[in-house]
KOLSE-953742 format. One record per residue (C-alpha): y, x, z. Coordinates in pm, whole numbers, plus 50000, padded with zeros to 5 digits. Layout:
BEGIN
+-------+-------+-------+
|     v |     u |     w |
+-------+-------+-------+
|     Y |     X |     Z |
...
+-------+-------+-------+
***
This chain:
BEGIN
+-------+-------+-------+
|     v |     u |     w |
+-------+-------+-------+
| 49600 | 48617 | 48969 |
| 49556 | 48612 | 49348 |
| 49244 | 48636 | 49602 |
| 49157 | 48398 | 49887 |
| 49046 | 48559 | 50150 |
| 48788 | 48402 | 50372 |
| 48632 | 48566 | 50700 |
| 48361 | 48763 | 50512 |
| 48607 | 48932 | 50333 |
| 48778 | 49039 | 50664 |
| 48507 | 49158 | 50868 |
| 48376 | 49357 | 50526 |
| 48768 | 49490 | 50498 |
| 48706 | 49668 | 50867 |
| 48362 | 49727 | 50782 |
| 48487 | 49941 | 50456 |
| 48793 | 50090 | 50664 |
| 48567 | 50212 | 50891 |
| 48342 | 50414 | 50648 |
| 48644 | 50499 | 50434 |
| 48761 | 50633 | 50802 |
| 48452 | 50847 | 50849 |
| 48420 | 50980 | 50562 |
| 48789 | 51142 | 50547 |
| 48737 | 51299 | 50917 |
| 48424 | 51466 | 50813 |
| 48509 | 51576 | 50482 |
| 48825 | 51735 | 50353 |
| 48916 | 51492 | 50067 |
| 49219 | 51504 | 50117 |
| 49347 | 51658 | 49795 |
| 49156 | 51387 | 49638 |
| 49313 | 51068 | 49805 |
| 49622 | 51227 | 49678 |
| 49549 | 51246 | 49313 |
| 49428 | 50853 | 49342 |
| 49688 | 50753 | 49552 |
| 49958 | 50881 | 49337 |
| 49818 | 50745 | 48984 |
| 49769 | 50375 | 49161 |
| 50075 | 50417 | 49314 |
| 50214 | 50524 | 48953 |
| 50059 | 50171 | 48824 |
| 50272 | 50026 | 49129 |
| 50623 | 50180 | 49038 |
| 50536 | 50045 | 48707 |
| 50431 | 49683 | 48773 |
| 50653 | 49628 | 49093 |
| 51007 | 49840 | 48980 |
| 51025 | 49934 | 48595 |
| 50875 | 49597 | 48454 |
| 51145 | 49353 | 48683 |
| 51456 | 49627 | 48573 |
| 51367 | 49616 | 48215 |
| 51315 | 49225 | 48177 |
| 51625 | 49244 | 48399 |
| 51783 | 49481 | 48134 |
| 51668 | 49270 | 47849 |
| 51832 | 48966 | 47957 |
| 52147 | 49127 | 48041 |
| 52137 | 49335 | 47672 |
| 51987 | 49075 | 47398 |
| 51957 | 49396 | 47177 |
| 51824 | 49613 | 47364 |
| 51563 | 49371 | 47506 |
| 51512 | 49316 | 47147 |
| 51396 | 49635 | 47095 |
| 51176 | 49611 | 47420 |
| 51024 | 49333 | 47323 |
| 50878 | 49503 | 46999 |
| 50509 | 49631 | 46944 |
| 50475 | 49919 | 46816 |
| 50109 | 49955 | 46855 |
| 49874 | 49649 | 46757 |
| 49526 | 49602 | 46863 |
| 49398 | 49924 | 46945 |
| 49026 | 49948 | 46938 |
| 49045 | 50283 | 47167 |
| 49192 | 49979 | 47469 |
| 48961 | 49704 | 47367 |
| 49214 | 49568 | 47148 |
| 49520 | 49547 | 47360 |
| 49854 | 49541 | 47213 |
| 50188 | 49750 | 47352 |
| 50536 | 49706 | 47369 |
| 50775 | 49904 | 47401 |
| 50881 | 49839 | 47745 |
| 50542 | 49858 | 47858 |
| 50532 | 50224 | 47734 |
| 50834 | 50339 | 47853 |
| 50724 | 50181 | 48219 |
| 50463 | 50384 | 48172 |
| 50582 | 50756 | 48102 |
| 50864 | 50627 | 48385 |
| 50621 | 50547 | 48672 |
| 50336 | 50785 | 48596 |
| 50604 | 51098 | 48531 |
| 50736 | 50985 | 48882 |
| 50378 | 51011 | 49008 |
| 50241 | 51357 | 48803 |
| 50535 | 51490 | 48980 |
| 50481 | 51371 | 49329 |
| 50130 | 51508 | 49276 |
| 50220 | 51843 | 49176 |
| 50507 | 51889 | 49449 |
| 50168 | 51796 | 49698 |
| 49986 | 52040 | 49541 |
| 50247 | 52310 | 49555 |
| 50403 | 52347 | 49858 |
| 50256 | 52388 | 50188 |
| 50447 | 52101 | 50361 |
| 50536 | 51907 | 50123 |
| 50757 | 51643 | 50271 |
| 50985 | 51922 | 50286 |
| 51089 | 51780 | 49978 |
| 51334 | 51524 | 49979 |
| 51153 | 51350 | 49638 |
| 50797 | 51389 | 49752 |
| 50882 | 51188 | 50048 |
| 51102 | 50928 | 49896 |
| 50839 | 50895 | 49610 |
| 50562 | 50859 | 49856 |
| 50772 | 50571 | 50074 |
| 50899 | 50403 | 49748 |
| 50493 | 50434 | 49640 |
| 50385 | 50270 | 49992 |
| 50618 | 49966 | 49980 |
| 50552 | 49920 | 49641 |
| 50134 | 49925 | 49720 |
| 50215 | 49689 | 50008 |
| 50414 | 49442 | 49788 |
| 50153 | 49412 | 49513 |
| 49859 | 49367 | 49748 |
| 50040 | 49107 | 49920 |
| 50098 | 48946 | 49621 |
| 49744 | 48956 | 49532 |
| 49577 | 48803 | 49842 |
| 49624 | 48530 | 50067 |
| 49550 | 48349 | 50336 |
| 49488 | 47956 | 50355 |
| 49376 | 47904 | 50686 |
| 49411 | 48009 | 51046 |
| 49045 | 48127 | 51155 |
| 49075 | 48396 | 50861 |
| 49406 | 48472 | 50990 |
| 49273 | 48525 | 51352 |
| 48995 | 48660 | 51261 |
| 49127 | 48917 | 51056 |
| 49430 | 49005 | 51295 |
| 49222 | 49021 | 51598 |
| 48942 | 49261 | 51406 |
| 49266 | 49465 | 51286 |
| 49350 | 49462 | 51673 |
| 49044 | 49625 | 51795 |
| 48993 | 49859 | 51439 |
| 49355 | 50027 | 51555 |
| 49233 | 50063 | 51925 |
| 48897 | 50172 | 51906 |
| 49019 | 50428 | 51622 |
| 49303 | 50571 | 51776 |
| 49226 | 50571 | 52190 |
| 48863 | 50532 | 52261 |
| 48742 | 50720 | 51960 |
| 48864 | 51082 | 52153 |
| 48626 | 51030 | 52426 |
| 48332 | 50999 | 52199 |
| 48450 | 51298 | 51909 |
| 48698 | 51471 | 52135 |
| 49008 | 51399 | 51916 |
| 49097 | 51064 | 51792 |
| 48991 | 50994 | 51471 |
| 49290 | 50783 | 51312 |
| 49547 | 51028 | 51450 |
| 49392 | 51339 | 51226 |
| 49320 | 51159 | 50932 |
| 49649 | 51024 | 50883 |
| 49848 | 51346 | 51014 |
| 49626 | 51580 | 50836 |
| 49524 | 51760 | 51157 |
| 49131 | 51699 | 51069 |
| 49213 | 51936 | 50761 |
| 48973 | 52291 | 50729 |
| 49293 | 52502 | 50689 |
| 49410 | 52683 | 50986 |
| 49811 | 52597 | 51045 |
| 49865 | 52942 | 51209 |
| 49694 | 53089 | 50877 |
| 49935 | 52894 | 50656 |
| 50229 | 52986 | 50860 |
| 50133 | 53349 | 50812 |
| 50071 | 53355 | 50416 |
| 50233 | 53030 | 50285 |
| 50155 | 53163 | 49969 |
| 49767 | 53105 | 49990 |
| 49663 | 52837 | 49733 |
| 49396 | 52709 | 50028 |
| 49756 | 52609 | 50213 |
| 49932 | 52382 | 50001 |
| 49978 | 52102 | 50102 |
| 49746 | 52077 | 50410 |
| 50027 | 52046 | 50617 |
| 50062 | 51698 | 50480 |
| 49990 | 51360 | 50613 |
| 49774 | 51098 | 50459 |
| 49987 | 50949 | 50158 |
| 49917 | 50603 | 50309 |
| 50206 | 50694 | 50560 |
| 50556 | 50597 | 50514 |
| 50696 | 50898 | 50638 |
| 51097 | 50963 | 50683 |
| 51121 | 51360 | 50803 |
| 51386 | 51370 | 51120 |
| 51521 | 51709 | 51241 |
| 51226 | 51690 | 51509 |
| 50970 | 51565 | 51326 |
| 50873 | 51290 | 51117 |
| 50929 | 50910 | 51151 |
| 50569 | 50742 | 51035 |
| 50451 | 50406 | 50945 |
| 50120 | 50327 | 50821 |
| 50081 | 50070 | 50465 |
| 49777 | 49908 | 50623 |
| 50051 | 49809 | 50908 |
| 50305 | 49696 | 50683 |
| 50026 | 49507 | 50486 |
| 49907 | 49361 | 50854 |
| 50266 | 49255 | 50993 |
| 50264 | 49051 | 50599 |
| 49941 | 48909 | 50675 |
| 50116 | 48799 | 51007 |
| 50389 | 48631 | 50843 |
| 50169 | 48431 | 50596 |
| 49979 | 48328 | 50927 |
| 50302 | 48215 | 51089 |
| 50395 | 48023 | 50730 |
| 50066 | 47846 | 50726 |
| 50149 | 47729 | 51124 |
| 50513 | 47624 | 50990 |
| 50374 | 47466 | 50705 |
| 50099 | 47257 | 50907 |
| 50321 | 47183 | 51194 |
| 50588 | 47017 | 50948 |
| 50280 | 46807 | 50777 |
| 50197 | 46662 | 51063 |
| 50532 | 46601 | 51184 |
| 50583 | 46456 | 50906 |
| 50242 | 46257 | 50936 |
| 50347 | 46118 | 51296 |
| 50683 | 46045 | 51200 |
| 50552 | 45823 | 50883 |
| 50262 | 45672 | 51117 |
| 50553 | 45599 | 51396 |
| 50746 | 45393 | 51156 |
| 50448 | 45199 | 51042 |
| 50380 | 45094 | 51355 |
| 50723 | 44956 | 51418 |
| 50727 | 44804 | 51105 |
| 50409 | 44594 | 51179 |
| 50553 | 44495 | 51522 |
| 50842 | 44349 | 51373 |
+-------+-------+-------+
***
């Protein structure tokens, strides 16, 4: 199943951003874009890592994929009459134990990318988000692929530089570091033990964030989602630049061919 996207769908993309944006910067919700970002990201692991290694498994094991391949539970009402196999459910207490986990480390320490798993998780999560939603949409044409780049362009610049001069701190920068967040870091530092501290001193999950001795090496999904955006564009150019080479080519020896 995948999504065309047209140019209403990428002006309404920035317009949602934008809100989404706001609405983190003026309200701590921080804990809560945690909770959902680690059960979709759960759903990821699952779809994008466990599902490939065990049809990978079964194909290498005939007996165990045997046993994958088994339903154990039949047309449950409770799911609208789904059916499971086994490999589905064990992709399932896999990827969401993975998540639970990276949820609870967040909610337990007060930085927790202090914690080698919580940040591996969290990167492992991000590609993972940035591979299925890449999957899911595409573009077909070069005006949405312009148009969508170029409003991406301005979104990042307006955000991040001109939005300090009109809120005196830019807007992008705290969300995604955490900085915007009510607790006080001097507070935390004093009594890490507070239960209002942990994990405020951690950035927006949608980071891909590898911790270096002097800080931490970031990278935003929405970028890694933009630069695959890019590359479709540039495939769609490739593609159209070989059709009509091919066209001219075809047209050229046509031509000669009526000459002769």
């Amino acid at each position: 199943m995948t999504m065309e996207i047209k140019a209403f769908h990428a002006v309404m993309f920035v317009i949602v951003a934008s809100g989404v944006l706001f609405v983190l910067f003026f309200f701590n919700l921080y804990k809560v874009v945690r909770v959902v970002y680690g059960l979709g990201g759960s759903f990821c692991l699952s779809h994008i890592i466990f599902h490939p290694l065990g049809d990978v498994l079964s194909s290498k094991r005939p007996r165990v994929g045997k046993f994958l391949k088994t339903i154990p539970f039949r047309n449950l009402p409770v799911l609208g009459g789904f059916s499971f196999q086994w490999i589905d459910i064990i992709c399932f207490v896999l990827a969401y134990g993975m998540g639970i986990a990276w949820i609870y480390i967040g909610f337990n320490r007060v930085d927790p990318l202090s914690s080698t798993y919580f940040w591996i998780v969290q990167d492992i999560m991000g590609v993972c988000y940035c591979i299925l939603i890449l999957g899911l949409i595409h573009i077909n044409t070069i005006m949405v692929a312009t148009v969508l780049l170029v409003l991406i362009f301005f979104y990042d610049i307006f955000y991040v530089f001109l939005t300090p001069y009109l809120f005196g701190t830019s807007v992008m920068i705290d969300v995604a570091t955490g900085e915007g967040s009510a607790v006080d870091a001097d507070h935390c530092e004093k009594y890490p033990f507070d239960k209002a501290c942990m994990g405020s001193q951690a950035p927006l999950p949608m980071l891909l964030a590898v911790p270096w001795t002097n800080g931490e090496c970031c990278s935003s999904v929405v970028v890694l989602v933009s630069c695959g955006l890019y590359i479709q564009d540039l495939s769609i150019i490739e593609s159209l630049s070989t059709l009509i080479k091919a066209h001219f080519i075809s047209i050229t020896r046509n031509d000669k061919s009526s000459r002769l």
